[in-house]
C-alpha positions in Angstrom: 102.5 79.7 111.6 102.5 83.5 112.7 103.8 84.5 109.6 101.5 83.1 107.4 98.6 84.6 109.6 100.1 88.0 108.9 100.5 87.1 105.0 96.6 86.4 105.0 95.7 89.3 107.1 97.9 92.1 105.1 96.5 90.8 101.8 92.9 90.9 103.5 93.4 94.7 104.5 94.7 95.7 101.1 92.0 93.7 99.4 89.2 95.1 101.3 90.9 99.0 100.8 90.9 98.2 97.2 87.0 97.3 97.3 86.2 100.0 99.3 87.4 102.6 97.1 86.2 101.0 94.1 82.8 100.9 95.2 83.1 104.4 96.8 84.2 105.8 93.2 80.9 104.1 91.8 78.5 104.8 93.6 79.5 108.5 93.4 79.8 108.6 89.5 76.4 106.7 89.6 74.8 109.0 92.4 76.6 112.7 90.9 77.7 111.5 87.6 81.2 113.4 88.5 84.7 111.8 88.1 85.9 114.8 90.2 83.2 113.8 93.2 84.1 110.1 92.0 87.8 110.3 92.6 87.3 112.6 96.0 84.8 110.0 97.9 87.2 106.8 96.3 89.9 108.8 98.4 87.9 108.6 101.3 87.0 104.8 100.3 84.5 103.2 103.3 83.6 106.6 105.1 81.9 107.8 101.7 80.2 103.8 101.5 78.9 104.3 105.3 77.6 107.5 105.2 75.7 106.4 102.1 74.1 103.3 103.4 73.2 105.4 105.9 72.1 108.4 104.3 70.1 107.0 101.6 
């Protein structure tokens, strides 16, 4: 049973890193229009989606 927990939960993490830097990237190419600033804040995945709730 603890092994299938860990299955869920590592495909989970991956899954929501994926996402995370996806929607970074565009909402950078939409905000700057920039694949350089698109591929920098996709690196830096949910900081870059925080700060920009929060920001704007």
């Amino acid at each position: 049973m603890e092994e299938n927990k860990t299955t869920i939960a590592e495909k989970t993490v991956k899954t929501g890193i994926t996402f995370g830097s996806a929607l970074a990237m565009v909402i950078s190419y939409t905000t700057w229009k920039s694949v350089w600033w698109a591929i920098f804040h996709g690196l830096l995945s949910w900081v870059y989606v925080i700060y920009f709730v929060l920001r704007y």
